[in-house]
C-alpha positions as CSV (number, residue, x, y, z in Angstrom):
1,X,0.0,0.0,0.0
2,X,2.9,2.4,0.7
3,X,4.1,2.0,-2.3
4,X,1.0,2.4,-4.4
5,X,0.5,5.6,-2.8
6,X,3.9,6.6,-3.3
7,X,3.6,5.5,-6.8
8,X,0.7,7.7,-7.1
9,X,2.9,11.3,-6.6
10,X,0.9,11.6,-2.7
11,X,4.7,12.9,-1.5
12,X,4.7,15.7,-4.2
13,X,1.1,17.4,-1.8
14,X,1.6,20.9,-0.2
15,X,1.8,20.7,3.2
16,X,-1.7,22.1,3.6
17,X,-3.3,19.0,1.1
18,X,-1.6,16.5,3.0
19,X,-2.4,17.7,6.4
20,X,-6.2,17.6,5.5
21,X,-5.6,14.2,4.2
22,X,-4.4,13.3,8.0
23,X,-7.3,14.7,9.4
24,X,-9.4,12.7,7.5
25,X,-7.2,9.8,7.9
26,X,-7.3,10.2,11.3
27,X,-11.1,10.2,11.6
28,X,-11.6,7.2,9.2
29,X,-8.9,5.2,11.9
30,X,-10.8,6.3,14.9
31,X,-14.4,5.4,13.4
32,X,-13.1,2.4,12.4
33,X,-11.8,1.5,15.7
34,X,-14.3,2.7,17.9
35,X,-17.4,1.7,16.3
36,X,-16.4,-1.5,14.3
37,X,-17.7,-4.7,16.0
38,X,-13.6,-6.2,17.4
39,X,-13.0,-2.6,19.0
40,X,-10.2,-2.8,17.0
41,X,-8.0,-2.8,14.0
42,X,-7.1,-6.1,14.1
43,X,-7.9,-7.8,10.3
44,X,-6.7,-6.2,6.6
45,X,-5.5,-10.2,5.9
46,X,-7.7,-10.9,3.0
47,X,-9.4,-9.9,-0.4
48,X,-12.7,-8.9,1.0
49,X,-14.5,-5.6,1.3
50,X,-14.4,-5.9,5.1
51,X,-11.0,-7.0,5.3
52,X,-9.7,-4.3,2.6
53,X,-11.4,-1.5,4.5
54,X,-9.4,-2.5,7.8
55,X,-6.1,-2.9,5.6
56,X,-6.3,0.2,3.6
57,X,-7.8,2.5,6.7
58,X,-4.7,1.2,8.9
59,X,-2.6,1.8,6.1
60,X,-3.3,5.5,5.4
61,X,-2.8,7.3,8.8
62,X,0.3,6.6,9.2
63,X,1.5,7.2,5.5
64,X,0.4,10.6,5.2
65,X,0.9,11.5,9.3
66,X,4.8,9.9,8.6
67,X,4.8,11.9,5.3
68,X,3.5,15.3,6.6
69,X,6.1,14.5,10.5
70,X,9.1,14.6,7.8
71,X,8.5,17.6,6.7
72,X,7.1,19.9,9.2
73,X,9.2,18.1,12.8
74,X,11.9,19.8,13.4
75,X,14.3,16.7,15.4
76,X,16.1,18.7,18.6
77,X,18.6,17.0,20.6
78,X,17.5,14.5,23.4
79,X,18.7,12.8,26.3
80,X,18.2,9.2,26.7
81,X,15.8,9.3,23.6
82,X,16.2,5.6,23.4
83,X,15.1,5.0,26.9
84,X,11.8,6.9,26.3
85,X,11.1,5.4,23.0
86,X,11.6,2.2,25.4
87,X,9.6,3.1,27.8
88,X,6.4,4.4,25.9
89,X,6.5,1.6,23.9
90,X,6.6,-1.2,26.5
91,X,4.2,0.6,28.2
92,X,1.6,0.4,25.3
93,X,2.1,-3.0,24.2
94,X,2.0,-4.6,27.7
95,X,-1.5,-2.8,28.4
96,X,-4.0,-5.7,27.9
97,X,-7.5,-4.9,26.1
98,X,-9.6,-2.7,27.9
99,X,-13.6,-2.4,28.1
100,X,-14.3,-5.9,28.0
101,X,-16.5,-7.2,25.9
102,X,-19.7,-5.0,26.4
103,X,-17.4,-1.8,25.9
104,X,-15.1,-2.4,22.6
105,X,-15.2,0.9,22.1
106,X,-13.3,1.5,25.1
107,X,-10.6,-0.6,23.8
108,X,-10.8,1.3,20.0
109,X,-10.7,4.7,21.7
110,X,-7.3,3.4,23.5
111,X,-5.9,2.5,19.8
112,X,-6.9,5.2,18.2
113,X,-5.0,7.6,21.1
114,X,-2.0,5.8,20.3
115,X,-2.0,5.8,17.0
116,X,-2.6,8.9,16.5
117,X,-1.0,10.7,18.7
118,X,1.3,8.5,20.9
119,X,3.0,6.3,18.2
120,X,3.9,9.9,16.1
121,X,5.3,11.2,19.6
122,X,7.5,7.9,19.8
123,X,8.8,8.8,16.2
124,X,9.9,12.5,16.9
125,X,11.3,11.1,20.4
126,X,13.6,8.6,17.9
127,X,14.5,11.1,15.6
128,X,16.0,13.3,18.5
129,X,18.0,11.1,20.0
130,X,21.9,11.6,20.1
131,X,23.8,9.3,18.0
132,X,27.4,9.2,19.8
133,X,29.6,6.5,17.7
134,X,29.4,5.7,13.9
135,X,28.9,2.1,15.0
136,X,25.5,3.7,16.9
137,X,24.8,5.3,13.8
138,X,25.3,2.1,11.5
139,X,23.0,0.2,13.8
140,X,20.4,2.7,13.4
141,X,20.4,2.8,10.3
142,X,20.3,-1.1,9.9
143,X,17.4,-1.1,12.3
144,X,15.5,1.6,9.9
145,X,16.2,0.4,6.9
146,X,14.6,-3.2,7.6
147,X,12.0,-1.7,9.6
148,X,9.4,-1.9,7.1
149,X,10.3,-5.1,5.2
150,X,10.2,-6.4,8.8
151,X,6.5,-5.3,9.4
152,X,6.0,-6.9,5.8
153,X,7.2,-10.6,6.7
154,X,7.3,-11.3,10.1
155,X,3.8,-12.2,10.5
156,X,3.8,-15.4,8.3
157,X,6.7,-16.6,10.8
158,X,4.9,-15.3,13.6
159,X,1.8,-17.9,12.3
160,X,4.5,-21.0,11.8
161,X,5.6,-20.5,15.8
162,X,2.1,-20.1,16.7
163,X,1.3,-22.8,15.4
164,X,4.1,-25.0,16.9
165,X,2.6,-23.8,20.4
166,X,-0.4,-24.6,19.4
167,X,0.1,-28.1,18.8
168,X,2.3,-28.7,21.6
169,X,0.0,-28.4,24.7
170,X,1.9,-27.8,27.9
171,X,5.0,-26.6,26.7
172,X,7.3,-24.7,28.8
173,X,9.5,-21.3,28.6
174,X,12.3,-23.4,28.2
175,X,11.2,-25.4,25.0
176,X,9.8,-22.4,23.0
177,X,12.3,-20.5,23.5
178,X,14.6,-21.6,21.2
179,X,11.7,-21.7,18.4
180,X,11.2,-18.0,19.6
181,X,15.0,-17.0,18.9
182,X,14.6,-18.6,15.8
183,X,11.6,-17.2,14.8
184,X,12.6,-13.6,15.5
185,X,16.3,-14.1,13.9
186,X,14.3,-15.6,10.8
187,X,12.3,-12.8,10.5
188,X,15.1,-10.3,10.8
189,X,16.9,-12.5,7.9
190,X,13.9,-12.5,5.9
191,X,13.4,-8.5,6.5
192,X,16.9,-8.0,4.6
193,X,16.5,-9.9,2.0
194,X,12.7,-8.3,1.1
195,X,14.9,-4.8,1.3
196,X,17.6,-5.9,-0.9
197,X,16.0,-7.9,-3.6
198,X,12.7,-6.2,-3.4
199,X,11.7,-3.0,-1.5
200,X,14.9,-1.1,-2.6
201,X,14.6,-2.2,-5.8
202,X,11.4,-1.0,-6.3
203,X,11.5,1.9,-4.7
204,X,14.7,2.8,-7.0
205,X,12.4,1.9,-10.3
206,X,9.4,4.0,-8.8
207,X,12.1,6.9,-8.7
208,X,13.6,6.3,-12.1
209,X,10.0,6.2,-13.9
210,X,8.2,9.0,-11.8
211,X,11.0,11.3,-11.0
């Protein structure tokens, strides 16, 4: 999706356009979340009209709110940037659903905060921080650059280890971890190779054809 809209010439919008298209973005994610029946944004797996509206709508928000951040953040100099980013984002992935069952909105009102707001937060945090060392800055930039192949292909490993748990009942820390290592250093390995042999590739062709 991020790179049909880039291949559409979205990146060449004044300021102003884009930031309307965030607002409306924005609104589309939290309607979504809040009144859709999971509380959620959960879904966006398959070719159906449900299932593409959840894709696309989570999708957009952060193309265009990423898009518009680059241009109009202005990245100071932090302290311990990397502790905060940490922090925050521990913080929002350890907090369990909330509402219950009766109340999914409450749960797609929690998303939609951090999405919206939180997660762009987390971003300008990142891009603050104080690289000290060029092998700091190497890592960084190793860490970016697979970032998004990473979001791209982890989750079909993430199925194959689900899986394995699922079908060995009773299993303990100490036998899934291994599958876990391997799992995550797969999906890292996999992540490189989409940005070498595909997502830079691309990306370079978009450039060459579209200027």
């Amino acid at each position: 999706m991020a790179n049909i809209l880039y291949a559409l010439g979205l990146r060449k919008l004044s300021n102003k356009a884009l930031g309307v298209l965030v607002f409306i973005a924005a609104i589309a994610l939290a309607h979504l979340a809040i009144f859709g029946a999971a509380g959620d944004l959960s879904g966006g797996w398959t070719f159906n009209p449900e299932q593409l509206r959840i894709g696309i709508t989570r999708t957009i928000y952060p193309f265009f709110a990423g898009l518009l951040l680059s241009r109009v953040a202005k990245p100071t100099r932090i302290k311990h940037a990397f502790l905060l980013c940490s922090v925050l984002v521990a913080v929002l992935l350890f907090m369990p659903r909330i509402g219950g069952a009766e109340h999914v909105w409450m749960n797609g009102v929690y998303e939609s905060i951090c999405i919206i707001l939180i997660f762009p937060l987390i971003v300008y945090l990142g891009a603050s921080g104080v690289i000290h060392t060029e092998r700091e800055s190497r890592i960084c930039k190793f860490l970016g650059d697979i970032s998004y192949p990473l979001y791209m292909v982890h989750y079909s490993l993430l199925y194959f280890y689900v899986a394995w748990v699922s079908n060995h009942k009773g299993i303990t820390i100490s036998d899934a971890w291994p599958y876990a290592l391997l799992s995550l250093v797969g999906s890292i390995a996999l992540a490189y190779v989409s940005l070498k042999w595909y997502d830079e590739p691309v990306r370079k062709w978009l450039r060459q054809k579209l200027g």
